[in-house]
Structure formats: C-alpha cells, structure tokens
Steps between C-alpha positions, in 0.01 A plus 500: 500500500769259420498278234433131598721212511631395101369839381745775364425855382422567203549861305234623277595762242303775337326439191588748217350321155238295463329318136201292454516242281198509240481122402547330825390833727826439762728780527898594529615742813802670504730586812752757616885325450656682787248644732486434924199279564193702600390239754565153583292260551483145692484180274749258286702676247441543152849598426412915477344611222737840395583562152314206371208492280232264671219287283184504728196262437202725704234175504744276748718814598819350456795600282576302182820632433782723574746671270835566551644805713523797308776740474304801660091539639265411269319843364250347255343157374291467214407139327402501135148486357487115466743454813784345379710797568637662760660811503708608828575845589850554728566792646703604821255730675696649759392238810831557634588935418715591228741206452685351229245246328506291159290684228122476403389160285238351294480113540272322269461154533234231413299350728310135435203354623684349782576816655207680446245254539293422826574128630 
C-alpha cells in the first residue's frame, strides 16, 4: 500500500542496547550506525534513528531525547545506580562485512533530569 498524501517513509533501525533508568523508570535504546533498514514503514519522519542513543518515556511513549550520532553501532548502554550517568558502548559490528571502520569507544556522559525525566 502506498503511503498517503504528506506522508514519507520512514526507516526503523534495529535495536542493539537498551537501559532502564532506576529513578524515573524511562529507558535509553541504542541503534546500529550503518545498517540497511529492516523495514519501512508509512508515517512522518523522525529523522532515522541510526547511531543515536534515544531517551524513551514508556507512560506517554514518546522520546525525550536524542543523542548525537555515534561513530560506530551502539554495543552496550548502561546508566549509573542513581541515573545521572550514562555510559555508551561503540563498536563497529560488522553490519556492512569486513570494512575499514573507526575503533571501539566508551562515551560517558551525564545526563539531567531533563533528559531522563517523563514530561
């Protein structure tokens, strides 16, 4: 079925990391960087979601946030004990064969209430 009139496709990306938040129970999702979309769907676009690190509030299942593209997939997520960390896992893993890619990387970065906290 095409899409209707004003609508575009959109690509939606695997998920590869996910973290739930303990104080304000949202959580983070990670994406592949570089990988073909699985499917496509019909609706306005949300600007693709690969290589970014998405905030997600589950109550009014929107996203809060989005973090900037990372160099490679996201492997791994993980937010600190009191949730004002999070660290960020990338790692090139092999979406495209054996090509040249940059190397594996820890991000850490704070996270506030803003980001993290369901609206």
């Amino acid at each position: 079925m095409p899409p209707a009139q004003g609508e575009r496709h959109r690509a939606v990306y695997p998920v590869n990391a996910i973290s739930f938040h303990s104080v304000h129970n949202t959580f983070a999702t990670g994406e592949n960087s570089a990988s073909v979309p699985r499917r496509a769907l019909y609706g306005p676009s949300d600007g693709g979601s690969d290589g970014f690190v998405n905030i997600w509030d589950p109550f009014n299942k929107k996203r809060l946030c989005q973090f900037h593209r990372y160099p490679t997939s996201i492997a791994s997520l993980a937010f600190s004990n009191d949730g004002s960390t999070l660290a960020i896992a990338s790692s090139y893993m092999q979406e495209q064969g054996d090509i040249s890619h940059p190397e594996d990387a820890i991000f850490i970065r704070q996270v506030t209430d803003a980001e993290t906290k369901p609206k």
